[in-house]
C-alpha positions in Angstrom: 23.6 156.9 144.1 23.5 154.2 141.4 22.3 150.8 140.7 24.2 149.8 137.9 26.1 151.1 135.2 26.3 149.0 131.9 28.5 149.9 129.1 28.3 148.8 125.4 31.7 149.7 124.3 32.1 147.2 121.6 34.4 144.9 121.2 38.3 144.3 119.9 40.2 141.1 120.6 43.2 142.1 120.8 42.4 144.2 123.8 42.8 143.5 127.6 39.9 145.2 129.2 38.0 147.9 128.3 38.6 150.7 126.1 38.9 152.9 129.0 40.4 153.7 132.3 39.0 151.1 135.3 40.5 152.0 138.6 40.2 149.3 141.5 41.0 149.4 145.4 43.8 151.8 145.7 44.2 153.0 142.6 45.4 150.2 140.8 44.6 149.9 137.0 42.9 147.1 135.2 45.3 148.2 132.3 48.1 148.3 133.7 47.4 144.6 135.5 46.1 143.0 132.3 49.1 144.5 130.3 51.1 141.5 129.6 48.6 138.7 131.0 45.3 139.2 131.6 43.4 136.6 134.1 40.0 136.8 135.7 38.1 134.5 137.7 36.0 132.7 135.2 36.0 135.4 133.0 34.0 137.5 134.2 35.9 139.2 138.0 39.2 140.7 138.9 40.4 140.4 142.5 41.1 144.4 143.4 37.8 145.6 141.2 35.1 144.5 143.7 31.4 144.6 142.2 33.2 144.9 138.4 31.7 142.1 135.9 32.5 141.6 132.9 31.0 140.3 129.5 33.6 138.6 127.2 36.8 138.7 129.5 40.1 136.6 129.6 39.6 133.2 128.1 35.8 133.0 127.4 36.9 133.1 123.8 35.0 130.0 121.9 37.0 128.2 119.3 34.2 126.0 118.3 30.7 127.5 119.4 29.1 130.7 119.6 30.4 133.6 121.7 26.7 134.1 122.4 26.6 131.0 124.4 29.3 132.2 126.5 28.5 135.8 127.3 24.5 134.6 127.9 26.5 132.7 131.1 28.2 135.8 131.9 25.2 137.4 131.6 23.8 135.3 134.2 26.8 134.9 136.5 26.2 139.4 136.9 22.8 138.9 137.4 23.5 136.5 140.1 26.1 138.4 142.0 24.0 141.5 141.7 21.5 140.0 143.2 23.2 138.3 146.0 25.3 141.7 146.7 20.9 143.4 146.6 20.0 140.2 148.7 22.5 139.9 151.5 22.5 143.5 152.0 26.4 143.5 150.8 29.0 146.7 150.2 30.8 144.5 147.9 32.1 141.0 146.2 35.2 140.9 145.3 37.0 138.0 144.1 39.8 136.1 146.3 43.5 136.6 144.6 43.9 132.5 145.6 40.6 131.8 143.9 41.8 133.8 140.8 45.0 132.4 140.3 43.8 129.0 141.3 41.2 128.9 138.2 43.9 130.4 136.1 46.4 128.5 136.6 43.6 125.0 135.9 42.7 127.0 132.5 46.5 127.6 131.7 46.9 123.6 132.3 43.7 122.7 130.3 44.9 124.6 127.6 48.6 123.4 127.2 46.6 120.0 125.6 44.9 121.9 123.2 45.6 122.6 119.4 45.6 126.8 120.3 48.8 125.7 122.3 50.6 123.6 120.0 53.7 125.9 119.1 51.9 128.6 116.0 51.9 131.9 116.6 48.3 133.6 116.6 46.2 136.5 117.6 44.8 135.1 120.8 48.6 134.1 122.1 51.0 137.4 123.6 54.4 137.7 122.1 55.1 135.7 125.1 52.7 133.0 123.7 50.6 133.5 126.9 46.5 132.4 126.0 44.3 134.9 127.7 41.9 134.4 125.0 40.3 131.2 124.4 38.3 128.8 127.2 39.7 125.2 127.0 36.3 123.4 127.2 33.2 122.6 126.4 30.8 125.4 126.0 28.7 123.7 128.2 31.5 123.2 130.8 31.5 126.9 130.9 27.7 127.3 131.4 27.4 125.3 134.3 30.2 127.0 136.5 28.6 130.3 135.7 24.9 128.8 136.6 26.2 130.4 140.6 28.2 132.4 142.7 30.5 130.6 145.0 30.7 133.1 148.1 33.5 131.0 149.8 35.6 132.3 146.6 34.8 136.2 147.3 35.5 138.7 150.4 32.4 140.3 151.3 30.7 142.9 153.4 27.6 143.9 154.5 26.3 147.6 153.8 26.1 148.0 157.6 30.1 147.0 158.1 33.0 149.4 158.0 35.4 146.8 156.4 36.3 147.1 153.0 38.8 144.7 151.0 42.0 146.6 151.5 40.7 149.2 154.0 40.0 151.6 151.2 37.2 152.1 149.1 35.0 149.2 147.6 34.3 151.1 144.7 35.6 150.7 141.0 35.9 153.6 139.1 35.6 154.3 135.5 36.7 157.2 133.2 33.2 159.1 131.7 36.0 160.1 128.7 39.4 159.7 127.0 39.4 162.4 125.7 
């Protein structure tokens, strides 16, 4: 049984997840779903990878402040659903598919009135000239909605329950290798 598993992997923009395999509920791949668009809810959970955090996911990309400030909120938006998953006794948090595409789809607006939308072509637009790089606001704007976890936004399950989010296993799976 584990706790937690943290991996330092590194760190290339012009990658959609992580460096490795990530299997969700079912089987489905974070690569494969990211391909062509990747979207998380506020950068840091995929709907289908229940209990899966990340640190410096789709659009938490600074354009005028420290990527520091932004993963130190990620940091503490993990930390907080750990510990509300340890607190509440839960199998699993995983993000709502309405809440994810309802805060993309206010980032995707947000950022059609800035200057990383304005018609160049650049590393953090797809050869769609799709942004799933940089956040549209303030640094602080970001801070404050990762200071909590909003539960109405997740499915949940306590450890005693027999539901899972698709009736499958609530785990996420990562490769140990690539090779």
């Amino acid at each position: 049984h584990l706790d937690a598993i943290v991996f330092a992997t590194g760190y290339d923009v012009h990658l959609s997840g992580p460096p490795f395999p990530v299997t969700g509920i079912g089987g489905r791949s974070l690569q494969q779903e990211w391909a062509d668009h990747a979207e998380a809810y506020k950068s840091a959970s995929a709907h289908g990878f229940p209990n899966l955090f990340f640190m410096t996911g789709p659009n938490s990309g600074p354009g005028h402040n420290s990527l520091l400030v932004f993963v130190e909120g990620q940091i503490e938006y993990a930390v907080n659903g750990i510990t509300t998953i340890l607190s509440q006794n839960l199998r699993y948090l995983d993000v709502r598919a309405d809440a994810q595409r309802r805060y993309n789809e206010r980032i995707q607006r947000r950022l059609t009135k800035t200057t990383w939308m304005s018609g160049c072509n650049s590393w953090y637009l797809t050869a769609d000239g799709f942004n799933a790089s940089m956040y549209p606001g303030f640094a602080t704007q970001y801070r404050r909605q990762m200071r909590e976890i909003q539960l109405d936004d997740y499915d949940a399950a306590h450890s005693d329950s027999e539901s899972s989010p698709a009736a499958h296993d609530a785990s996420v799976r990562v490769a140990t290798s690539t090779a």
